[in-house]
N, C-alpha and C positions, 0 to 999 in steps of 0.2 A: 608131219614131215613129208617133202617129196618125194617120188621119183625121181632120177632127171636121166634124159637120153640125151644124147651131143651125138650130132651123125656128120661124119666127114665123108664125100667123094674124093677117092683118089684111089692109084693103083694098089692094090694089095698083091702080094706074089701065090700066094696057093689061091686063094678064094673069091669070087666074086663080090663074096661081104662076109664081115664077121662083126661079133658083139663080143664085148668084154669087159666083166666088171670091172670100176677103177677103185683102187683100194688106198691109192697114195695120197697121203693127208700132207703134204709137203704144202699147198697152195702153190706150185712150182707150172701146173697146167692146168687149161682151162676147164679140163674136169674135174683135175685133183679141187677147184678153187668153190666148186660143188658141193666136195662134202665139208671143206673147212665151213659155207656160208651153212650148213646143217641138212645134207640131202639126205633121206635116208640110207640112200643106193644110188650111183651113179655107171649108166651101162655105155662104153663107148660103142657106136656104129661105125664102121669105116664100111664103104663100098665102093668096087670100082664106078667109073663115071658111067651113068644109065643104068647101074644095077641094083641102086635103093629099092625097085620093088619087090625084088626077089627076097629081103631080110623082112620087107611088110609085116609077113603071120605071126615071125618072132617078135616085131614091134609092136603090134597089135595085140598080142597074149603078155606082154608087159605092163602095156598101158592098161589094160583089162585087169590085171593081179594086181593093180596100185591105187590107192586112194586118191591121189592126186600126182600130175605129172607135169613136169615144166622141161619140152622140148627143145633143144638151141640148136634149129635148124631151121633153113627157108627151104628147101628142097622138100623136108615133109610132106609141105603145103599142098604137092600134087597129089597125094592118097589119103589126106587127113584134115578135117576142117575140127580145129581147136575151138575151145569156149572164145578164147582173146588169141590175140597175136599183135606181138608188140613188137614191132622193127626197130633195131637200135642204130643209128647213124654217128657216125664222126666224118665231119667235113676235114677234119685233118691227116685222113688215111685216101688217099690216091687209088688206092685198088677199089673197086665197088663192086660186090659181086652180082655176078649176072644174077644169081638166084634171086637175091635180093633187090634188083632192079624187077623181077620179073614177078613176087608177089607183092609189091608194095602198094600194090594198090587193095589190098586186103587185111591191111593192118588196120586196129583198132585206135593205134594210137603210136605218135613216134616219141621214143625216146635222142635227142640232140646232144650230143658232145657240143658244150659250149666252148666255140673256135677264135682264137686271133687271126683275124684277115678273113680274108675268103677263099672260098672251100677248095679243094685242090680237086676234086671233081670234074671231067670236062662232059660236057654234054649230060648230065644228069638237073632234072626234072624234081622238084619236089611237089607238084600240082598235084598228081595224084593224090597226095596225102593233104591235101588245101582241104583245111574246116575240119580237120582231124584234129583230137586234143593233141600237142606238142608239148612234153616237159622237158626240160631242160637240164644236163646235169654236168655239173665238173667237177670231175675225179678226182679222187679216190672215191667220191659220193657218189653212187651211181644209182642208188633207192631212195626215191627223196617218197617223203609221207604224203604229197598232192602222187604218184606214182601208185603206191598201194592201197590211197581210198581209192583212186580207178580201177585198179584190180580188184580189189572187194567188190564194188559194188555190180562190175561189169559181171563177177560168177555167181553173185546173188544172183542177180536178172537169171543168168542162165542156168542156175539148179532151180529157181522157181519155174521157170519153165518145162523142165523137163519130167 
């Protein structure tokens, strides 16, 4: 079973960042939705905007105490190079966040919300990710089995290497 961290930027009132287990098994949010899929532990990060590196050491002795960790965060990206990184897109959500326009060209692989019409996107680029493997999913299915032999075999590679 995993870790999982979820890291939001945004303003917090006392603190520049804080972490907090999440314990609520409602599936009600997107971490509670963590431990229903079987996290072992799911830690929220919230940090004001430019302060993720200040919670780093704490991230880092997390990841470090865990067997395995699955991040849901693009901002990480600037103090942590993961085994994989999988960008997940929906052309049907208008907001695009900077973060994730900003490492997209570091993903292993995209996952696509398969859309009616075309993408409410303006000025967004999928080139960078051109010759990247693309799976395709529509929901409620968001794990398809072409998805997790990719992921298997991608952390083969990378624990034989290491």
């Amino acid at each position: 079973m995993a870790c999982v961290l979820a890291t939001v930027s945004y303003a917090i009132a006392d603190h520049s960042w804080s972490i907090s287990e999440e314990r609520d098994r409602s599936g009600e949010s997107d971490t509670s939705r963590f431990l229903v899929a079987g996290a072992a532990q799911v830690w929220w990060v919230r940090s004001q905007q430019g302060r993720l590196a200040e919670a780093m050491p704490t991230i880092r002795r997390k990841i470090a105490e865990s067997e395995n960790v699955i991040v849901e965060s693009n901002s990480i990206l600037k103090f942590i190079r993961p085994d994989i990184y999988l960008t997940v897109l929906d052309p049907a959500v208008e907001d695009f966040k900077k973060s994730a326009q900003e490492f997209m060209d570091r993903a292993d692989a995209v996952i696509l919300h398969d859309a009616d019409g075309r993408p409410a996107w303006h000025g967004i680029s999928l080139k960078v990710v051109e010759g990247r493997p693309m799976f395709r999913v529509r929901p409620p299915e968001y794990v398809t089995r072409e998805i997790v032999e990719f992921v298997k075999g991608k952390l083969a590679v990378s624990r034989s290497s290491a």
